[in-house]
N, C-alpha and C positions, 0 to 999 in steps of 0.2 A: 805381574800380569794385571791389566785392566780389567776390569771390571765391567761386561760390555750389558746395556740395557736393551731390551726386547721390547720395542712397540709395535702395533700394532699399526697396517695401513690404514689411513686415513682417507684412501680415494672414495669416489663416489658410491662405489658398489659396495666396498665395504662399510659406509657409514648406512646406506639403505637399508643392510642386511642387518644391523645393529638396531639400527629404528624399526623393522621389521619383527622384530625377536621381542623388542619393549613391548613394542605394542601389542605383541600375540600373548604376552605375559598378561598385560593389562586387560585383556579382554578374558581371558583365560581369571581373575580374580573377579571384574565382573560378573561372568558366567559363574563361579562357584558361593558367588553373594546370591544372587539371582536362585541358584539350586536352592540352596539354605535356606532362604526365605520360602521357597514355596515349601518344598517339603517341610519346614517347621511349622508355618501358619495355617496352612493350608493341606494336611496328612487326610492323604484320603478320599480327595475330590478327585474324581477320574481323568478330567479333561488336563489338569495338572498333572497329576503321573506320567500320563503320555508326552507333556511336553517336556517335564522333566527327562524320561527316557531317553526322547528325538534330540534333545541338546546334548547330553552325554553320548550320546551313537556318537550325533556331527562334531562336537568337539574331540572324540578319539580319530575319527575320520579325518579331521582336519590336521591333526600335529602326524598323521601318518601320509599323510601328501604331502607332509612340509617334511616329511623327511626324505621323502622320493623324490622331491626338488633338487633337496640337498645334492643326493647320492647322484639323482640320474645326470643333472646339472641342464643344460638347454634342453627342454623337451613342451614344447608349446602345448600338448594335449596335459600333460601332467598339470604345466602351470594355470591352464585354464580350469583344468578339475579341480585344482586348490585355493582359486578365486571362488570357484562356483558354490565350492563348500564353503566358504568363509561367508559367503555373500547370505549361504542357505543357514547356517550359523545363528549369525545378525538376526536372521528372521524369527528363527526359532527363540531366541534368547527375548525377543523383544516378545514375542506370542506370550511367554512364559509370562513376562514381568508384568503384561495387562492381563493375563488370566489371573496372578494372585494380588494385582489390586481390584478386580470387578466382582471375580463370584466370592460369597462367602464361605467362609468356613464349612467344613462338614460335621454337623456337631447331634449325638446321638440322643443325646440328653433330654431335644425340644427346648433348650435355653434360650438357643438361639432363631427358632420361629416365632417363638413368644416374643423375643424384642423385635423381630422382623416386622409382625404383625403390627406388635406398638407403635413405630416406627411409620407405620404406612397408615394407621389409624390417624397419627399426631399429621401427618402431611397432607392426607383426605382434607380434615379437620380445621384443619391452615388454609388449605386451596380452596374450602366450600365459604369462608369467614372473610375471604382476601374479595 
């Protein structure tokens, strides 16, 4: 008996749904570099918490309309709910990544108003000399 090999259709839809999958993977590491960083650098600052929150809601939100795509198959209101989360997603992930490059750290210590102040002393001090 032969030995029969199993591939995989190669049409359109299927190769979509493939590229589809990568790319929700890749956004989906992304998104978990993005968590990581803020919660590690940034522990504590409120406006990050919440964004951190709002991304893990929308990213469970979003792998849970991709799977109601899957199941329901044509259903225009679903597929647009799963754009819309995706789209709200992006947004969220990208709020995150400029909130933990612009506000500093939360640090209880006063280390970090000390160098702040320094910091805005040395730039005064530049700008009054320039």
């Amino acid at each position: 008996m032969a030995a029969v090999l199993l591939l995989p259709s190669l049409g359109h839809h299927a190769v979509l749904n493939m590229a589809h999958r990568a790319w929700a993977g890749a956004v989906l590491l992304v998104a978990i570099v993005v968590l990581w960083r803020g919660r590690r650098a940034r522990a504590g600052v409120a406006p990050i918490e919440r964004a951190v929150v709002a991304v893990l809601i929308l990213l469970l939100l979003q792998a849970g309309l991709g799977i109601v795509v899957v199941a329901v198959g044509e259903s225009t209101l679903v597929e647009v709910a799963h754009s819309s989360v995706g789209s709200l997603t992006w947004v969220a992930v990208t709020v995150l990544l400029w909130l933990t490059r612009t506000l500093p750290p939360r640090r209880t210590d006063g280390l970090l108003a000390s160098r702040v102040e320094a910091q805005a002393r040395g730039s005064t001090a530049k700008a009054m000399t320039a």
